[in-house]
DSSP file (Angstrom, degrees, kcal/mol; ACC not computed):
  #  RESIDUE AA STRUCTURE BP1 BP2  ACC     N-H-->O    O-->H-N    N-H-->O    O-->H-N    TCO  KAPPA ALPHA  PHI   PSI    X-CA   Y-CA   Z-CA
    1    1 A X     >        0   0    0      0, 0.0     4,-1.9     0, 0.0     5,-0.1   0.000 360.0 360.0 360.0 -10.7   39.3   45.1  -17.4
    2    2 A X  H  >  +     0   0    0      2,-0.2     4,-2.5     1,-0.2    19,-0.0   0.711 360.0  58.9 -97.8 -10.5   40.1   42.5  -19.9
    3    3 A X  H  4 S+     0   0    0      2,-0.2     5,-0.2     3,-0.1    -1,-0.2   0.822 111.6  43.4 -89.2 -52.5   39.1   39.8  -17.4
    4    4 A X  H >> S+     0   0    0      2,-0.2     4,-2.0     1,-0.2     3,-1.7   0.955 110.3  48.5 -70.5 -48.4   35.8   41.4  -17.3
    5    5 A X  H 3X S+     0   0    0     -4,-1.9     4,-2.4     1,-0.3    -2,-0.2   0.955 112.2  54.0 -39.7 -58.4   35.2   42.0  -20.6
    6    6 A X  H 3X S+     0   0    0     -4,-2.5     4,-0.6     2,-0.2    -1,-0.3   0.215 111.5  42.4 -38.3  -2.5   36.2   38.4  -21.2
    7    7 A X  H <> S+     0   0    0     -3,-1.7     4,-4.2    -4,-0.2     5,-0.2   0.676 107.3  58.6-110.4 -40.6   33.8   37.0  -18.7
    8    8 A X  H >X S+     0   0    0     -4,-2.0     4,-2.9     2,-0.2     3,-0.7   0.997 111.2  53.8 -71.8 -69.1   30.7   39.5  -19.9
    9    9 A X  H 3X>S+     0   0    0     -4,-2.4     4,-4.0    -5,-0.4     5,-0.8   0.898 107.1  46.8 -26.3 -74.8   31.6   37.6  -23.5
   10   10 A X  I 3X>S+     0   0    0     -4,-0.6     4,-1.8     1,-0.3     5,-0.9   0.908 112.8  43.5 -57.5 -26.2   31.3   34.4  -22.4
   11   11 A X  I <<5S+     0   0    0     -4,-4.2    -1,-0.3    -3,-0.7    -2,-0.2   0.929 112.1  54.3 -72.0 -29.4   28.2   34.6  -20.6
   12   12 A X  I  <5S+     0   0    0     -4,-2.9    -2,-0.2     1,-0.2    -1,-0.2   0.763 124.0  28.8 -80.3 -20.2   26.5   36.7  -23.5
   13   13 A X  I  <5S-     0   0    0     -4,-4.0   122,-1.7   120,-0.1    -1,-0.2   0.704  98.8-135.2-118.3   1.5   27.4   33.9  -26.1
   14   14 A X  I  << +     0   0    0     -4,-1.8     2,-0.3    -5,-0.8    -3,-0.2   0.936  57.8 137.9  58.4  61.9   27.3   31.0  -23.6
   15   15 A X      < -     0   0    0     -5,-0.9    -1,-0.2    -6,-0.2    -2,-0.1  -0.750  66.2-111.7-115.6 155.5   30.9   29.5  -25.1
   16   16 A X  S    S+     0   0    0     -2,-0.3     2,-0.3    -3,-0.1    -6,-0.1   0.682  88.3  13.1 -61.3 -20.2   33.4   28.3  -22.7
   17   17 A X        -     0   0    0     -7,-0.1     2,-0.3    -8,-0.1   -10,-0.1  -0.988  56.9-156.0-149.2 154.6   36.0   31.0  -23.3
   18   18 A X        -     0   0    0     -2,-0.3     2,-0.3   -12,-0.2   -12,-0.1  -0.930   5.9-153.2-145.0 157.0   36.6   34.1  -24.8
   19   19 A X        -     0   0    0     -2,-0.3     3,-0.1   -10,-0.0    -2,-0.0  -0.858   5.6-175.1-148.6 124.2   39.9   36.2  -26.2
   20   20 A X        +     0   0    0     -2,-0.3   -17,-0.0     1,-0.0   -15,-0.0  -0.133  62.3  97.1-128.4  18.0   39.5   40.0  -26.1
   21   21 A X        +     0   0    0      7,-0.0     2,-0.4   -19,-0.0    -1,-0.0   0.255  57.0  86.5-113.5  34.8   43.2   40.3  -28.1
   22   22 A X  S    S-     0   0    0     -3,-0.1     3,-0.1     1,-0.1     6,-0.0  -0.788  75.5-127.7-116.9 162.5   42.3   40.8  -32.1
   23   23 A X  S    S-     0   0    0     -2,-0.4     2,-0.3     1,-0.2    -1,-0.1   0.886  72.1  -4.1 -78.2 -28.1   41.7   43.9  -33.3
   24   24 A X  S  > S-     0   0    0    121,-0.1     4,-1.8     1,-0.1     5,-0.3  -0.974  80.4 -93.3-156.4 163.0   38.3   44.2  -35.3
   25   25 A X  H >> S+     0   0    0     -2,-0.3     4,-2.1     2,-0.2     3,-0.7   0.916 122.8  52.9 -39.2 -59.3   35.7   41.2  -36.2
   26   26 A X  H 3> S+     0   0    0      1,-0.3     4,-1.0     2,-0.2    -1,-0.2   0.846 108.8  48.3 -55.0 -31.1   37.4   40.5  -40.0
   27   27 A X  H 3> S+     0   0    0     -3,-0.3     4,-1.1     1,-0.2    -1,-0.3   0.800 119.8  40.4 -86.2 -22.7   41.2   40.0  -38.4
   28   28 A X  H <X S+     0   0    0     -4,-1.8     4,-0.8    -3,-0.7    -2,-0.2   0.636 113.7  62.4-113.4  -7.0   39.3   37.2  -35.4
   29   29 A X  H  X S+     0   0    0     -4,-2.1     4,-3.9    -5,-0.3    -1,-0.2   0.850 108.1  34.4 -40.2 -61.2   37.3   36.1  -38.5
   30   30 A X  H  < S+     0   0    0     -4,-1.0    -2,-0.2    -5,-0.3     4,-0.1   0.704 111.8  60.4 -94.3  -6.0   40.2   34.9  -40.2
   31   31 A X  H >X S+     0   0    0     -4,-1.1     4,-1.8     2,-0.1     3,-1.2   0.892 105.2  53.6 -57.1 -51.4   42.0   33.8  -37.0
   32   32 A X  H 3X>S+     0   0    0     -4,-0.8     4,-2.6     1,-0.3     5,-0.6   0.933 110.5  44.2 -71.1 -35.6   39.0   31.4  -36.5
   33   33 A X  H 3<5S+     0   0    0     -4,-3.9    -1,-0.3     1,-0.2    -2,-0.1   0.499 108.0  55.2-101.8  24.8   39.3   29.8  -40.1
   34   34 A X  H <45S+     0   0    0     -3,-1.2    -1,-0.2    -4,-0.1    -2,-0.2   0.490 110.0  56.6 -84.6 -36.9   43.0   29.5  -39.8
   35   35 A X  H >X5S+     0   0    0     -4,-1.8     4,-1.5     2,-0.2     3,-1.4   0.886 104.8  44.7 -17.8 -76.0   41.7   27.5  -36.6
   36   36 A X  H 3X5S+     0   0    0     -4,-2.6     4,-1.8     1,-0.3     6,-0.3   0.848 111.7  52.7 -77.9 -33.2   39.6   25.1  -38.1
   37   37 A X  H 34<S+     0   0    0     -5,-0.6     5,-0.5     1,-0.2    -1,-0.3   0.446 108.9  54.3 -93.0  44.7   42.2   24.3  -40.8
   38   38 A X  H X4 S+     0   0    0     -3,-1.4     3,-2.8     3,-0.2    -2,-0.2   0.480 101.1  58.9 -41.8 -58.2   44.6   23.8  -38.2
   39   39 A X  H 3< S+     0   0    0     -4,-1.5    -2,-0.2     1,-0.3    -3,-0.1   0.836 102.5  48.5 -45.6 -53.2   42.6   21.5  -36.7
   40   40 A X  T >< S-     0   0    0     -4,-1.8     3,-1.6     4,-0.2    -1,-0.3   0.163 115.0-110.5 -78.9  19.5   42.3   19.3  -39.3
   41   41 A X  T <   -     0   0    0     -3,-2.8    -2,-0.2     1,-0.2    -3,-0.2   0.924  65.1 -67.4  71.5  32.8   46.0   19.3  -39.8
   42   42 A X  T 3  S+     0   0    0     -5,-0.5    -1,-0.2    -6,-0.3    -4,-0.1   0.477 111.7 108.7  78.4 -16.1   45.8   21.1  -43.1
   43   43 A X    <   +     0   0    0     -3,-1.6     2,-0.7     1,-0.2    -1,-0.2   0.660  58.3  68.1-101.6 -18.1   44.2   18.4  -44.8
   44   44 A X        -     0   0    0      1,-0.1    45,-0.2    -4,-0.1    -1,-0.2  -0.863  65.5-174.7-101.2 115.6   41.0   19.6  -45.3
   45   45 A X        +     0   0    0     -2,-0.7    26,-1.8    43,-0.1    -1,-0.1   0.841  49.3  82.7 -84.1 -31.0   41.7   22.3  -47.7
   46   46 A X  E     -ab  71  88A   0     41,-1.8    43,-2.0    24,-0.2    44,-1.3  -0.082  47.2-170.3 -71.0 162.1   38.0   24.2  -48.1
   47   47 A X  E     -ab  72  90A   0     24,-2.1    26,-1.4    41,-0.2     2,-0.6  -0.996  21.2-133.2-138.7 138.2   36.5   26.7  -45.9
   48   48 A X  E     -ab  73  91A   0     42,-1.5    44,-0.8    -2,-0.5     2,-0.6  -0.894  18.0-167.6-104.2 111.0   32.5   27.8  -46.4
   49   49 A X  E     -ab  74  92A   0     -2,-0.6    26,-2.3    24,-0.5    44,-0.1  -0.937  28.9-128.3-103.6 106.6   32.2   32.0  -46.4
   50   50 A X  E >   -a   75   0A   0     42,-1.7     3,-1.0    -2,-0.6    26,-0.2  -0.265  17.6-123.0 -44.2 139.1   28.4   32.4  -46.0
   51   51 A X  T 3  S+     0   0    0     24,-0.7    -1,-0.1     1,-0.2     4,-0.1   0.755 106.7  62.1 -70.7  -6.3   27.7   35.1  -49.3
   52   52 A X  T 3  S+     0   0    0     23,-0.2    46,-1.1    46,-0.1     2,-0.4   0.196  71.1 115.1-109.8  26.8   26.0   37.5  -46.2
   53   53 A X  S <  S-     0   0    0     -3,-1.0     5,-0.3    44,-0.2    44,-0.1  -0.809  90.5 -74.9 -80.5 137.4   28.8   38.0  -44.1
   54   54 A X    >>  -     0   0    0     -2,-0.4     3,-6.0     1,-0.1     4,-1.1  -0.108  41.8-133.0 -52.3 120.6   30.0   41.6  -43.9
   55   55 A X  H >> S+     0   0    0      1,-0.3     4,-1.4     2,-0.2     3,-0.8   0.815 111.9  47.5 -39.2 -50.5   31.8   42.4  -47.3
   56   56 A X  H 3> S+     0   0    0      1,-0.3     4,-1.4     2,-0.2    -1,-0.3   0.782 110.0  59.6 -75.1  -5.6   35.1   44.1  -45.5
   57   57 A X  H <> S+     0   0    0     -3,-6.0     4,-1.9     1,-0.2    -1,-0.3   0.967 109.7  41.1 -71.8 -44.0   34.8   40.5  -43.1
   58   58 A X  H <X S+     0   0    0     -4,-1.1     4,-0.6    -3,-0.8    -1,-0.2   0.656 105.8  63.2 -90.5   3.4   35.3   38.3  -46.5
   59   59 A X  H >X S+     0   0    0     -4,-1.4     3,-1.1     2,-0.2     4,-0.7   0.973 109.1  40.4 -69.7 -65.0   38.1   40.5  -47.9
   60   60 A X  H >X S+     0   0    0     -4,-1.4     4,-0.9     1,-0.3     3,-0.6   0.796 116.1  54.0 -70.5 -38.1   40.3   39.7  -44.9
   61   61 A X  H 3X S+     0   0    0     -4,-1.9     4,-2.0     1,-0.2    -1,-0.3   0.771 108.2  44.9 -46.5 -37.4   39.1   36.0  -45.2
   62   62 A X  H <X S+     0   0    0     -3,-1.1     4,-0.9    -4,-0.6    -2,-0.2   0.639 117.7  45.9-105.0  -9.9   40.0   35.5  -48.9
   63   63 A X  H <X S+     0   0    0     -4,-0.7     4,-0.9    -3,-0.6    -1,-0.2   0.578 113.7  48.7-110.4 -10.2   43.9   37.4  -48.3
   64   64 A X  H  X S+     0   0    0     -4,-0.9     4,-0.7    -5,-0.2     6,-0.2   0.707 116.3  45.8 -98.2 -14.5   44.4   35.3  -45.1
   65   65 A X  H >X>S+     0   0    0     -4,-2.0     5,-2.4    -5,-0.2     3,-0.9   0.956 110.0  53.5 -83.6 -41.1   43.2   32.0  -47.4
   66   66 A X  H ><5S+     0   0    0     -4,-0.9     3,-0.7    -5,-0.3    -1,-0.2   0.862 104.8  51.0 -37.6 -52.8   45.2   32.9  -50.0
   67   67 A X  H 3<5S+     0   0    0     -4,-0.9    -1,-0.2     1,-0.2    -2,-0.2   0.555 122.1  36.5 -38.8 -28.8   48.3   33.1  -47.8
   68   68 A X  H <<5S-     0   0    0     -3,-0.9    -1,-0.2    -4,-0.7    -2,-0.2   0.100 112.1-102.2-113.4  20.0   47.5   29.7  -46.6
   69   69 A X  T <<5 +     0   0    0     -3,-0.7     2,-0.6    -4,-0.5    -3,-0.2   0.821  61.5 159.5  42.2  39.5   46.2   27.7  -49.1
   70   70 A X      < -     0   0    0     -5,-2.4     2,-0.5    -6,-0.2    -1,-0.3  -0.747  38.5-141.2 -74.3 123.5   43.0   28.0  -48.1
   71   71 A X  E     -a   46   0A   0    -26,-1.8   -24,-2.1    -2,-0.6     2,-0.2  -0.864  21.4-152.1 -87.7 115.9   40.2   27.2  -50.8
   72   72 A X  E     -a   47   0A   0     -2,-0.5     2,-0.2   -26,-0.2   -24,-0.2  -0.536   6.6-159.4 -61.4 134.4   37.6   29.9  -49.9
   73   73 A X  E     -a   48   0A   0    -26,-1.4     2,-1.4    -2,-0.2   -24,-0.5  -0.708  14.2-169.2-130.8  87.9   33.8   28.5  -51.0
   74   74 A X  E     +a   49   0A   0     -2,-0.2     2,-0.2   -26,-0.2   -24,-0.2  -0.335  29.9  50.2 -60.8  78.7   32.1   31.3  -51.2
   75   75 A X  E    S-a   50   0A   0    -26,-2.3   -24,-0.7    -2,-1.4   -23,-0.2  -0.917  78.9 -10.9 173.9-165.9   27.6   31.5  -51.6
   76   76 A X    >   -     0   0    0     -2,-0.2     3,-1.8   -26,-0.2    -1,-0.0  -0.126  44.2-141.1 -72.7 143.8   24.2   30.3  -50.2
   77   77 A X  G >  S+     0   0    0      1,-0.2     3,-0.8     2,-0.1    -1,-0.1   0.510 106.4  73.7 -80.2  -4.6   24.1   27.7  -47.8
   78   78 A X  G 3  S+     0   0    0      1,-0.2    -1,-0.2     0, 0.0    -2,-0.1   0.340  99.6  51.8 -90.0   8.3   21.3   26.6  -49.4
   79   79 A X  G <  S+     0   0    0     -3,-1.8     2,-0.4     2,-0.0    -1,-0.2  -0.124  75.1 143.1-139.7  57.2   24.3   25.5  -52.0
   80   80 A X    <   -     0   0    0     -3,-0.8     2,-2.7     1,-0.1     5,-0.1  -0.575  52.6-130.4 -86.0 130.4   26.1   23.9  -49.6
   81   81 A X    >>  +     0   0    0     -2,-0.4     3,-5.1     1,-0.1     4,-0.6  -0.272  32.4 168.4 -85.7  85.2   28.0   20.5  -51.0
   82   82 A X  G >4  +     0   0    0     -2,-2.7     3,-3.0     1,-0.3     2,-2.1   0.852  68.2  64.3 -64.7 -68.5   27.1   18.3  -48.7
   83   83 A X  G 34 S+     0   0    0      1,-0.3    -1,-0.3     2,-0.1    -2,-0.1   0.335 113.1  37.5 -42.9  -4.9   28.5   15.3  -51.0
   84   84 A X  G X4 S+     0   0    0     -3,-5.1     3,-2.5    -2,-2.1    -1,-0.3   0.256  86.5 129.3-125.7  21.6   31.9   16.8  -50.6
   85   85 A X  G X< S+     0   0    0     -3,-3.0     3,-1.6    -4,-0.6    -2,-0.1   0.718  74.2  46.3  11.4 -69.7   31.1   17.7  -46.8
   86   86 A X  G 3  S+     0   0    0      1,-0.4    -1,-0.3    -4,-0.1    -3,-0.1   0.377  93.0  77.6 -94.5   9.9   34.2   16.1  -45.3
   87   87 A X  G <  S+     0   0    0     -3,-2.5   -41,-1.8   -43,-0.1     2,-0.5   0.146  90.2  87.1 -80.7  -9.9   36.4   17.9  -48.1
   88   88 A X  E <   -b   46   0A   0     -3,-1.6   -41,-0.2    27,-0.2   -43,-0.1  -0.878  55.1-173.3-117.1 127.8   35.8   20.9  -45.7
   89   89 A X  E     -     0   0A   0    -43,-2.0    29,-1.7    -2,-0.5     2,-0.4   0.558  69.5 -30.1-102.6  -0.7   37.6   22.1  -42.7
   90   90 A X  E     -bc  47 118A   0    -44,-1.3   -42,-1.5    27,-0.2    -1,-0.3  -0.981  41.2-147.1 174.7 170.5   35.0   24.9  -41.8
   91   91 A X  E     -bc  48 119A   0     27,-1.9    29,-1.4    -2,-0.4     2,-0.3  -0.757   9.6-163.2-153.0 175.6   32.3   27.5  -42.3
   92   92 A X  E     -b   49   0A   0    -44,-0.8   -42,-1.7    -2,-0.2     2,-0.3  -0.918   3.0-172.3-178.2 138.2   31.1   30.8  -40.8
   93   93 A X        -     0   0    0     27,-0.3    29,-1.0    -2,-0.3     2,-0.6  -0.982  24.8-120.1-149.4 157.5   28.0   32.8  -41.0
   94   94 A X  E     -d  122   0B   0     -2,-0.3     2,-0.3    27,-0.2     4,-0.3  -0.900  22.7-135.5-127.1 105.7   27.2   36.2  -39.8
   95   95 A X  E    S+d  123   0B   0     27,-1.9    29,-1.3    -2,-0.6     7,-0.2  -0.926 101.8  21.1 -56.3  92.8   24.1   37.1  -37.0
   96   96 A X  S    S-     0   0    0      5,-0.5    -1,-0.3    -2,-0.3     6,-0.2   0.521 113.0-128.3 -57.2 131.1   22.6   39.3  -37.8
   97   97 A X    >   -     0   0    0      4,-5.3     3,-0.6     2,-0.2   -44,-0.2   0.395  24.1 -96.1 -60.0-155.7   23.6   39.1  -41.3
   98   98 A X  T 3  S+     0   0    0    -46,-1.1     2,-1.2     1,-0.3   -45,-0.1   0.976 129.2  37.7 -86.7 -45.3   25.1   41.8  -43.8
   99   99 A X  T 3  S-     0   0    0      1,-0.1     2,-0.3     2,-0.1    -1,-0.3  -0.291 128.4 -95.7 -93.5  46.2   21.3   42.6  -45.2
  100  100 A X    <   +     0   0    0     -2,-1.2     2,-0.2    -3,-0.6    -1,-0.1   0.197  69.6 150.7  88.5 -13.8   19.7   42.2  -41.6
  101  101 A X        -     0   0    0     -2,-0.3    -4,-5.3    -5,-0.1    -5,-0.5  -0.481  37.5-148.5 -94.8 138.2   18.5   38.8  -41.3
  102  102 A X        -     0   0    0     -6,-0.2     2,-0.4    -2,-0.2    -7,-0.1  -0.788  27.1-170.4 -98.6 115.4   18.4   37.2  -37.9
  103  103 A X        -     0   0    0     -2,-0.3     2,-0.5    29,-0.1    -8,-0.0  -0.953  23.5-145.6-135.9 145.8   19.1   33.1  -38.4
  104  104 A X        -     0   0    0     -2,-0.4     3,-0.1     1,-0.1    33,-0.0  -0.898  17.7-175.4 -99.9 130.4   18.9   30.2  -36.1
  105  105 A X     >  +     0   0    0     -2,-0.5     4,-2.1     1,-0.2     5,-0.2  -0.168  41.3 114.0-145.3  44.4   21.6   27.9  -37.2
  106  106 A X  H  > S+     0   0    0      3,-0.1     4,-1.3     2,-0.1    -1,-0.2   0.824  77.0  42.1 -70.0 -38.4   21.1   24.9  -34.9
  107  107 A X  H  > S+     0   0    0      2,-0.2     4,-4.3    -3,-0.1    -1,-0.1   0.904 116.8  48.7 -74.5 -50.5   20.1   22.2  -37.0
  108  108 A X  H  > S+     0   0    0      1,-0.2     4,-3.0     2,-0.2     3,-0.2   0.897 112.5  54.5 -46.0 -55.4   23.0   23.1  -40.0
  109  109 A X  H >X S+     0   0    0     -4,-2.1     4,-2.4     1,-0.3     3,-0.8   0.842 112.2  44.5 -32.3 -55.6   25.9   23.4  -36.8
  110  110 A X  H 3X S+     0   0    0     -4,-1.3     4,-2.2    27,-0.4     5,-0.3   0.896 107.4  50.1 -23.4 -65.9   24.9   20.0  -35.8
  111  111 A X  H 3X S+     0   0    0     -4,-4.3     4,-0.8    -3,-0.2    -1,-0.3   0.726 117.4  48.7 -73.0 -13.2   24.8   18.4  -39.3
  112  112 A X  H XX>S+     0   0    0     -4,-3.0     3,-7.1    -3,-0.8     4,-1.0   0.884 104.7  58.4 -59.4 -68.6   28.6   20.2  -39.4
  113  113 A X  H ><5S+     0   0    0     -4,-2.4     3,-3.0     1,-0.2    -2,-0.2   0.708 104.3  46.1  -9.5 -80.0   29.3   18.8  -36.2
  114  114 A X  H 3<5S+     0   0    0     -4,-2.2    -1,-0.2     1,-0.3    -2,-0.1   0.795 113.1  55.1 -45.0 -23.5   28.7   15.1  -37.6
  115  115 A X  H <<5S-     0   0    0     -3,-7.1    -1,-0.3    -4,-0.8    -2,-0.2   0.688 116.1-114.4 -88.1  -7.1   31.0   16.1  -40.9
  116  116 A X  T <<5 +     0   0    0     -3,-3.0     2,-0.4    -4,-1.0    -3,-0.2   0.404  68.4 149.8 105.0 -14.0   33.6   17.0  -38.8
  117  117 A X      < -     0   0    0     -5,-0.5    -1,-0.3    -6,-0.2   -27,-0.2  -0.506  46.4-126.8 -95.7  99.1   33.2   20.3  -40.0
  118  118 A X  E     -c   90   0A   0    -29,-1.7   -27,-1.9    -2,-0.4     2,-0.7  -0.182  23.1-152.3 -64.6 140.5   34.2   23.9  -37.3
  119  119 A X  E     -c   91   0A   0    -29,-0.2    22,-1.8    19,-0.2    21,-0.7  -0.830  14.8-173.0-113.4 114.8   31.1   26.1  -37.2
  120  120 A X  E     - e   0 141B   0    -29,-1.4   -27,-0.3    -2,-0.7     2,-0.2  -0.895   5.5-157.7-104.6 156.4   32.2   29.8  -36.5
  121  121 A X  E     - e   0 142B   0     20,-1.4    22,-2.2    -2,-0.4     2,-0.3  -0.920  11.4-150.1-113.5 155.2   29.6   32.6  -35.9
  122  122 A X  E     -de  94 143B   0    -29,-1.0   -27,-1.9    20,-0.2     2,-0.3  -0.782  29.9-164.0-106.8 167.5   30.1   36.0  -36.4
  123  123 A X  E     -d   95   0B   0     20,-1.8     2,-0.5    -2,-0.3   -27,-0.2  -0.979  34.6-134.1-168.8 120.7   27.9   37.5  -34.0
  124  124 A X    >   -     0   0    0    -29,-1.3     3,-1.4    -2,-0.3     2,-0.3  -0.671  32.5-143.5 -50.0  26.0   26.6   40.8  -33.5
  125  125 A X  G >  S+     0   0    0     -2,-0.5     3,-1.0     1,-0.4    -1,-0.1  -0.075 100.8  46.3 -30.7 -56.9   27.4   41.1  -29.0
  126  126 A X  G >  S+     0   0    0     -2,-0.3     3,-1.1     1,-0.3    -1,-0.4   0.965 101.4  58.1 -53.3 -61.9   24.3   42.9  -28.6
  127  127 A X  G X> S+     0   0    0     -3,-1.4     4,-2.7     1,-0.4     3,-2.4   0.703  87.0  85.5 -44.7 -24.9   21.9   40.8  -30.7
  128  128 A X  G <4 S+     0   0    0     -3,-1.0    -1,-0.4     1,-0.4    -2,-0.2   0.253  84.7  54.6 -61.4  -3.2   23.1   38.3  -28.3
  129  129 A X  G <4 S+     0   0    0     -3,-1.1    -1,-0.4     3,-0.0    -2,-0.2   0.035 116.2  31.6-133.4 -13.6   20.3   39.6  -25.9
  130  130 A X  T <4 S+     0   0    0     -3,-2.4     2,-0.4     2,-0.2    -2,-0.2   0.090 120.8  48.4-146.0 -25.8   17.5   39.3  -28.0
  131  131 A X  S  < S-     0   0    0     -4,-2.7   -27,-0.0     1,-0.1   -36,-0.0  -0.794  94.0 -75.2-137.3 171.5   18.6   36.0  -30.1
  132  132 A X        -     0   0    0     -2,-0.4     2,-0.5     1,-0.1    -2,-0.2  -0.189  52.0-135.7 -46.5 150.5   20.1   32.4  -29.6
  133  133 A X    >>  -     0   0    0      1,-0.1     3,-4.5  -119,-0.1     4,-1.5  -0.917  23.5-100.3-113.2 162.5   23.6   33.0  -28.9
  134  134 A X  H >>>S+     0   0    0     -2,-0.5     3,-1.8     1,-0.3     5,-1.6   0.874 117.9  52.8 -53.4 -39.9   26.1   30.7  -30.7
  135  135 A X  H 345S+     0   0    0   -122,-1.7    -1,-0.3     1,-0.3  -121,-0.1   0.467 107.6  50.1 -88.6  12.1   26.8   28.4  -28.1
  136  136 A X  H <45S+     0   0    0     -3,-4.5    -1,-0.3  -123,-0.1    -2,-0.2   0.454 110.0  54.7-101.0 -14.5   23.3   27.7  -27.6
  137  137 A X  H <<5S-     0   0    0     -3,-1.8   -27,-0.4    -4,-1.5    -2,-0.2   0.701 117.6-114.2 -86.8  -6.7   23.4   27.3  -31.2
  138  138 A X  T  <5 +     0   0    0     -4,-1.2    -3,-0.2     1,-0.2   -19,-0.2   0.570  62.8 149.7  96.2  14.0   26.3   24.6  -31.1
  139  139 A X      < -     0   0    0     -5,-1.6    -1,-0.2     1,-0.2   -19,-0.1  -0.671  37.1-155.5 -74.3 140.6   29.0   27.0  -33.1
  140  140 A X  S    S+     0   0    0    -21,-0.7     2,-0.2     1,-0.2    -1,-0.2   0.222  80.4  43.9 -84.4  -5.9   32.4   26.0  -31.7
  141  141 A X  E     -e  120   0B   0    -22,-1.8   -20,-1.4    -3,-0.1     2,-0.2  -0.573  62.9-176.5-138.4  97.2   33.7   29.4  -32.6
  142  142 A X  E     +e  121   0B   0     -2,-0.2     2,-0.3   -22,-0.2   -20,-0.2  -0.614  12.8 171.0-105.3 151.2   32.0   32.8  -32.0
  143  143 A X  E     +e  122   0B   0    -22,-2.2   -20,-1.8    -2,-0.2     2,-0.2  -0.951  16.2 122.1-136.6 171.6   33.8   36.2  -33.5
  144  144 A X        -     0   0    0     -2,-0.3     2,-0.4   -22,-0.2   -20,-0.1  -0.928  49.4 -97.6 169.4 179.5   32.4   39.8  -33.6
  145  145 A X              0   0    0     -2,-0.2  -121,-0.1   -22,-0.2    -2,-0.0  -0.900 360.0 360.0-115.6 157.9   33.1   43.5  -32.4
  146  146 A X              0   0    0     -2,-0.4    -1,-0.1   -21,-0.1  -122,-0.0   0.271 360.0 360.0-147.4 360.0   31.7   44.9  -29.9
């Protein structure tokens, strides 16, 4: 069953792979930005928590950066610092968001992309049927419940 489940995932967010083995959206949240500062070896110490992500999502975000010396940057993406961009090992924003709003976030992933920067979405499964799914959107990381 987990093979199917896994498969039904990838096709509905059009990523290469999917993992059915975290327990809820907040714990695969903070797996994915434990990811990205992996990735970078540690060395890029911030991580960007969109302010509309579901509250109980950035509570488990902000006790698994604490544990890791993660610097949480917490707010609008319209106050994002791109001048300290590469200062950053990753970011995450939540489809539909926590107040409802439905967002295309092709152009920003990109302009991660070029900083180096991992782009998680969390991602509604369903919405995925009606809206862009992250890996049409360029996100290198998608999380959710389903």
């Amino acid at each position: 069953m987990l093979l199917n489940y896994q498969t039904m995932i990838v096709e509905l967010t059009r990523l290469d792979f999917a993992n059915a083995s975290l327990l809820d959206e907040g714990n695969a949240a903070s797996e994915a930005m434990a990811m990205a500062f992996s990735i970078h070896n540690n060395n890029r110490k911030k991580f960007f928590v969109s302010q509309n992500l579901f509250p109980q999502t950035i509570d488990v975000c902000k006790t698994r950066a604490k544990a890791n010396g993660i610097d949480l940057v917490i707010g609008d993406i319209a106050d994002f610092p791109w001048e300290h961009a590469k200062e950053f090992c990753g970011a995450i924003f939540q489809n539909p968001d926590n107040i409802g709003n439905i967002s295309n976030y092709t152009e920003l992933f990109a302009k991660f992309k070029e900083n180096g920067i991992v782009s998680i979405l969390a991602q509604d499964i369903m919405s995925t049927v009606i809206c862009k799914p992250a890996g049409e959107m360029g996100a290198d990381i998608s999380v959710g419940s389903a």
